[in-house]
C-alpha positions in Angstrom: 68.4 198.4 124.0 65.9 198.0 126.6 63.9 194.4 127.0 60.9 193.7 125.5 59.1 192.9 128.8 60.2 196.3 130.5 56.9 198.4 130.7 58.6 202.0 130.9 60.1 201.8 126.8 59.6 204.8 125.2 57.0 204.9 122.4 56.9 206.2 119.1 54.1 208.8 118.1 52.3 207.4 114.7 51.2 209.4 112.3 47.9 209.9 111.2 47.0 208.1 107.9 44.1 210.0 105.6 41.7 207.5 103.9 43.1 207.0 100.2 42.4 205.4 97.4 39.6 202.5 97.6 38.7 203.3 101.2 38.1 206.8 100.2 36.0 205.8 97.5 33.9 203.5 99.3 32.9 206.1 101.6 31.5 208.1 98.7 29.8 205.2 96.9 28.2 204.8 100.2 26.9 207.8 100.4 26.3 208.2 97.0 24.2 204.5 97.4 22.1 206.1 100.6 21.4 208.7 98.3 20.5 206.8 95.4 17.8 204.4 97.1 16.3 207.8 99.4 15.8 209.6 95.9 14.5 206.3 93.7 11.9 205.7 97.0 11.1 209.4 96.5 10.2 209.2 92.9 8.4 206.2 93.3 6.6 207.7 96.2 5.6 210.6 93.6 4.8 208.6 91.0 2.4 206.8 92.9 1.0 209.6 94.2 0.3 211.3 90.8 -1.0 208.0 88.9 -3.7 207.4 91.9 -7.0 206.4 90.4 -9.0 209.5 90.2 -12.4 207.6 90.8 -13.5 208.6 94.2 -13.3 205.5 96.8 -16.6 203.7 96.9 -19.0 204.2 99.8 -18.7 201.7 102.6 -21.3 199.1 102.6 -24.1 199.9 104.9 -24.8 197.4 107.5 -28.5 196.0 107.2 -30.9 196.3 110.3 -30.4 192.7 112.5 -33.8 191.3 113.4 -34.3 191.6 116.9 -36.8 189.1 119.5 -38.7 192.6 120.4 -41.9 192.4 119.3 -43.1 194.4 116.7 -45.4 197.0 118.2 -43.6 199.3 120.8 -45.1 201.8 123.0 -44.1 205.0 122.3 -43.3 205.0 126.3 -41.1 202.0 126.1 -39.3 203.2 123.1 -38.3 206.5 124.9 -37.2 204.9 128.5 -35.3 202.4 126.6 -31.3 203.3 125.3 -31.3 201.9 122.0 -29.1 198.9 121.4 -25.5 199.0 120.0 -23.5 196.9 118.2 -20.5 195.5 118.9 -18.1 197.1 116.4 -15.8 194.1 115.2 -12.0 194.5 116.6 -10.1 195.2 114.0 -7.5 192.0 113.5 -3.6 193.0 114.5 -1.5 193.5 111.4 1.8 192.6 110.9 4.5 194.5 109.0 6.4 193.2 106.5 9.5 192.0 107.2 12.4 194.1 106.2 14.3 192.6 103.5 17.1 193.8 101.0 16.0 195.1 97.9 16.4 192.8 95.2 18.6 193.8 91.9 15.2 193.2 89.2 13.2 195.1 91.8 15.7 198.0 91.5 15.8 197.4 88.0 12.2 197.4 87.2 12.4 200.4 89.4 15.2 202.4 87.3 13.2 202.2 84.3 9.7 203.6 85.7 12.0 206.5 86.8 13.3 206.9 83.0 9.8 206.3 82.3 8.5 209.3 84.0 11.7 211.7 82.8 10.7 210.5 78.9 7.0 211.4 80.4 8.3 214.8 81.6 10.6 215.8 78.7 13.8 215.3 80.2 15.1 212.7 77.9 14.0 211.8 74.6 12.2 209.1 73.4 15.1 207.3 71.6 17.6 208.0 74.6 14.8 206.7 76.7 14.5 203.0 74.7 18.3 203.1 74.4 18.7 203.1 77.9 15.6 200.8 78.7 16.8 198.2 76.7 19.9 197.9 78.3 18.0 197.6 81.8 15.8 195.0 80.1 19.0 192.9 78.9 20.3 193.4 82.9 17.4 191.7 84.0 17.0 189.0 81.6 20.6 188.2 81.9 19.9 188.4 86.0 16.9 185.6 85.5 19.1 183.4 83.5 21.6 183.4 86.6 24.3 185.6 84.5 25.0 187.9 87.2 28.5 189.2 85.3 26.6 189.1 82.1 24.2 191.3 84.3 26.8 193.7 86.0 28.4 194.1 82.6 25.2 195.2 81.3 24.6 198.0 84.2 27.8 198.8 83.3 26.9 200.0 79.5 24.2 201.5 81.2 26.2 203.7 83.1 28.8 204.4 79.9 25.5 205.5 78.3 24.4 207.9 80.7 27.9 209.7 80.7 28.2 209.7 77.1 24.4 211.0 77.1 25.6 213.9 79.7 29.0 214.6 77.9 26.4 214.9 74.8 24.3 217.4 76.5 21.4 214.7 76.1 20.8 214.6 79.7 20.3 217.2 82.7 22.3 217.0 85.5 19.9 215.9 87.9 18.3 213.3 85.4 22.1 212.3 85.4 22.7 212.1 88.6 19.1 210.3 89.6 19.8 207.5 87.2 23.8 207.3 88.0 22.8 206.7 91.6 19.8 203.9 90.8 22.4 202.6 88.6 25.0 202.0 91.4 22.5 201.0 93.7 21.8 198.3 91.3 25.1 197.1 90.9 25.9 196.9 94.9 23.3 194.5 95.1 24.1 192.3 91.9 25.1 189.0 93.2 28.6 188.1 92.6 29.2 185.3 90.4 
């Protein structure tokens, strides 16, 4: 047997070890998470493009003539030869963006049920499916601002039974299914633990 400190032992080729299990279900949650939050911001984005005001913008304010010293009574002459006077225009003040900051769970929550909002809206789910599942965002959030975070998780959780049971039923479209599934998990990865 050689030594241990002898640099020329022979070493064993390793085999390469697939992700299974847990790790291998992370990796789709994560995706399926990155998915969730790009298609919620999406709808959203739609939403509020659709449910704009349809009043047009009003006019800008016109800015009043300044008095000037110049005396009344011009010569025609004078008025010609002279370039006529400009105003400053005021520097518009720097802005600052937002910080970046992680969504937080009500936020999403709030979010998930303007999305089942708009699919009652559209027809895709009916109107008592649509309380059925609202309510059970509604009890997430209430139990979140009480501090019950399990009592919240456990109620995302129902949510999400609901929705299969609602696709299993036919009750719910695929995509409808899969929008809300992924807002739901989104919501859940950012529940505190507790």
């Amino acid at each position: 047997m050689p030594e241990p400190h002898d640099l020329h032992q022979p070493t064993a080729q390793m085999p390469v070890v697939e992700p299974r299990g847990v790790y291998r279900a992370a990796d789709h949650r994560r995706t399926a998470l990155i998915a969730a939050g790009s298609a919620v911001v999406l709808l959203a984005l739609v939403v509020w493009l659709f449910t704009g005001d349809d009043d047009p913008a009003p006019a800008a304010p016109v800015a009043a003539p300044t008095p000037s010293s110049a005396p009344a009574e011009v010569p025609s002459e004078a008025a010609e030869s002279s370039p006529p006077e400009t105003e400053p225009e005021p520097e518009a003040a720097p802005t600052t963006a937002p910080p970046d900051r992680p969504a937080q769970p009500a936020e999403l929550i709030t979010g998930l049920a303007a999305v089942i909002g708009v699919l009652e809206d559209e027809g895709e789910l009916d109107d008592d499916v649509a309380d059925a599942l609202t309510r059970r965002l509604e009890q997430a959030a209430d139990r979140l601002e009480r501090g019950k975070a399990k009592e919240a998780a456990r109620k995302i959780k129902e949510f999400e039974d609901k929705l299969r049971d609602l696709r299993k039923d036919d009750e719910l479209s695929a995509d409808a299914f899969g929008l809300l599934r992924e807002g739901a998990e989104q919501i859940r990865a950012v529940l505190p633990r507790g």
